[in-house]
N, C-alpha and C positions, 0 to 999 in steps of 0.2 A: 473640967478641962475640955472634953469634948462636945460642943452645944453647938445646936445649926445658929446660922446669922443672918441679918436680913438686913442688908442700906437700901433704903429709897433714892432718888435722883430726882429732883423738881424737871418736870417737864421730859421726863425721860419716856422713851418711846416703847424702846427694848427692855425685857426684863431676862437677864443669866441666871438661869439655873443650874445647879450643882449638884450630884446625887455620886457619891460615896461608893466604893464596894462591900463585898462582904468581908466584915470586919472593921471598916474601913470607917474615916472621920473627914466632917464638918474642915477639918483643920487643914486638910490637902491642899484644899482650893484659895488656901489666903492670897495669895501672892496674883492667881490668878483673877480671886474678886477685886482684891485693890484694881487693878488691871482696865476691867469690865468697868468697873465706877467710874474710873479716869475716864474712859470714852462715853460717858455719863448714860450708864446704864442701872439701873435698879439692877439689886444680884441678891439671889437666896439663896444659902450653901444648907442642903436636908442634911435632917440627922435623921435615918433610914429607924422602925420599930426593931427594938430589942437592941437596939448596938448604946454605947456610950455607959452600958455599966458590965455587970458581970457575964461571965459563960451562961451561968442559970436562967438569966432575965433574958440573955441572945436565944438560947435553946427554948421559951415561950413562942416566937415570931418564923415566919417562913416569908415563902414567897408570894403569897396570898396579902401577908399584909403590908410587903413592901409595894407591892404594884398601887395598894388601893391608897397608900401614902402620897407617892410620886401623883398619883392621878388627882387626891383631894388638893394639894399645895397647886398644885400647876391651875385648879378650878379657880382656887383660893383668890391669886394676883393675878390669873391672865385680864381679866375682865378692866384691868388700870393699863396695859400696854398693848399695841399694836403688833408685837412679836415677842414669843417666847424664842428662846436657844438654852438645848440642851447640852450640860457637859457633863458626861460621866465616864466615871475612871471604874474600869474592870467591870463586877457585874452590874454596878449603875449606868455605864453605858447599855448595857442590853435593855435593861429597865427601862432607860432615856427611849433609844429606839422602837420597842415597842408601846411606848408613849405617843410615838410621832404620829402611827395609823390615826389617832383618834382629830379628827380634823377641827373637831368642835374646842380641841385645846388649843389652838393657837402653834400651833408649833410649826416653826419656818427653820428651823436648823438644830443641826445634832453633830455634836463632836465628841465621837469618842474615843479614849485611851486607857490602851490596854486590855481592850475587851473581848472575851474568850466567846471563840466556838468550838476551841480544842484547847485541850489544857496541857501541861505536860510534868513533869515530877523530876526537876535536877539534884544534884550534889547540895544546889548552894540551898536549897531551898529546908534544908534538913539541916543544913549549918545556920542560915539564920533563924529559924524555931529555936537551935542551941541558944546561940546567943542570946536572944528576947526572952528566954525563961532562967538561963543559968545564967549570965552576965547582965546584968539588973546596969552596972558601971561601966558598960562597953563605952568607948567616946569614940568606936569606928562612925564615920558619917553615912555610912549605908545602914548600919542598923538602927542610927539615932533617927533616919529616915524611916524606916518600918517601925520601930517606934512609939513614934509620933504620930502616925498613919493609923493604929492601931487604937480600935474606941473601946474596944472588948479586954477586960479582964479575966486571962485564961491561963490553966495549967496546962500542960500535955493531957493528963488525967482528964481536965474537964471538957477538953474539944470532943473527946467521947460521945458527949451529950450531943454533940452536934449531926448526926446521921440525915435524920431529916433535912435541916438544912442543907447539907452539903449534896443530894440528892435533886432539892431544889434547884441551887447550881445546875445539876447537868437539864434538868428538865426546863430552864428559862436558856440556856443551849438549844435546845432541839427545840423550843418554840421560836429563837431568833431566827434560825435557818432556814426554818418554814415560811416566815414571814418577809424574808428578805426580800422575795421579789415585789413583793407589795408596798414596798418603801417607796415613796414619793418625794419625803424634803432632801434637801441638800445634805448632805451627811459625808465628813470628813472622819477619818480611820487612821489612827495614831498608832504604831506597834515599834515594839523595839526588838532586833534581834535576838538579845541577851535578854529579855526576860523569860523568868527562872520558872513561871507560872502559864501564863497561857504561850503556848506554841505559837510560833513566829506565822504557822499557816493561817493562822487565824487572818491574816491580814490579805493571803490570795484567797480566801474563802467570803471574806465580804467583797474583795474587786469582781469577784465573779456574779455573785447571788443579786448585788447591788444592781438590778437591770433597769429598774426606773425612775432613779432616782440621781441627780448630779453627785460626783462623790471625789474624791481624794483621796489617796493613799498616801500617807507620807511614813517612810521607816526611819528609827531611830539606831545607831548601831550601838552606841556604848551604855547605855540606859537598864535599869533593872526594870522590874513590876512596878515600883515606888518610888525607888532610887530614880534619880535625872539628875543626869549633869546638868552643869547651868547653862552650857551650849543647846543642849537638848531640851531643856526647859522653857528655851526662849523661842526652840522653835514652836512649842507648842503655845508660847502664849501669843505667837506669828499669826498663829492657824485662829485661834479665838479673835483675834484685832478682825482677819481678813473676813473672820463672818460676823462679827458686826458691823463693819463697814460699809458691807454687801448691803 
């Protein structure tokens, strides 16, 4: 169910890249690769190491091996296109960003959503864990969206396993922050009030840090972590048209 994808485009210039969060799937980004292909873009949506089967297999892989993934796919096709654009949701965007420093990779643009330099711990976020472990038959469409989002097959029990990882999280934090003023490509910053996961500061904390590099803030207010209205959906697939157009 959850497997990365790749469409070609004859004569296409641009290649969109797509990198996943933690936990997080290939399967986010459909609506937005269609999207990308339309404006006749080759698009590769990553399935990040360890995600797309069990807790067990996720609790193998860290942070170490998603950077070297992100960096080997990006070597892989840059060398067919004239521009990469990065799109990642939560920690793929950090991932994405800290991809961009490497000049040798082609990267002309970074779009990210939802991506944490602060995180924060709600109500709902403890209500959807319920749901996704005890309502197997929820037909709410916020949780059928988390989901479907969701490449990891896990208990309560077995996110246990996950220490390390989730460790890794705050330390790919403290390495974006650091690096922030070092950003040079164009970089657009996608945040919604209402997400239940990273802190809405997250979004004056990249307007600030962001010193050299062209960027955009756009806030979303009704929108969860995963969940998007279709209003807010569309703003974001706005923001992706505007940098490949660019």
């Amino acid at each position: 169910m959850h497997h990365p994808f790749e469409r070609a485009h004859t004569g296409a210039e641009i290649i969109v890249i797509f990198v996943h969060g933690f936990i997080g799937s290939p399967n986010q980004f459909a609506d937005l690769a269609e999207l990308a292909h339309r404006k006749k873009c080759a698009v590769l949506s990553l399935l990040l190491p360890g995600h797309g089967g069990t807790a067990r297999e996720f609790s193998k892989f860290g942070l170490a091996d998603w950077e070297r993934h992100l960096e080997r796919e990006i070597r892989r096709v840059a060398s067919a296109y004239d521009r990469v654009i990065l799109v990642g949701h939560s920690m793929g965007g950090l991932l994405s960003l800290n991809a961009g420093l490497d000049e040798r990779l082609k990267v002309k643009a970074v779009l990210l959503i939802a991506s944490p330099l602060r995180l924060r711990l709600s109500l709902r976020t403890l209500w959807l864990g319920v749901k996704l472990t005890a309502s197997p038959e929820c037909a709410d469409e916020r949780v059928t969206a988390y989901r479907n989002s969701n490449s990891v097959r896990a208990s309560l029990f077995t996110r246990l396993l996950w220490r390390r990882q989730a460790a890794d999280v705050y330390r790919l934090m403290a390495k974006t922050r650091a690096n922030l003023s070092a950003v040079t490509v164009p970089t657009t910053v996608i945040h919604s009030k209402r997400d239940e996961v990273v802190a809405f500061k997250s979004a004056a904390l990249f307007d600030c840090g962001l010193v050299g590099a062209e960027k955009r803030v756009i806030p979303l207010n009704k929108s969860w972590h995963t969940f998007y209205t279709p209003q807010e959906r569309a703003v974001i697939a706005r923001e992706l048209v505007r940098l490949i157009d660019k």
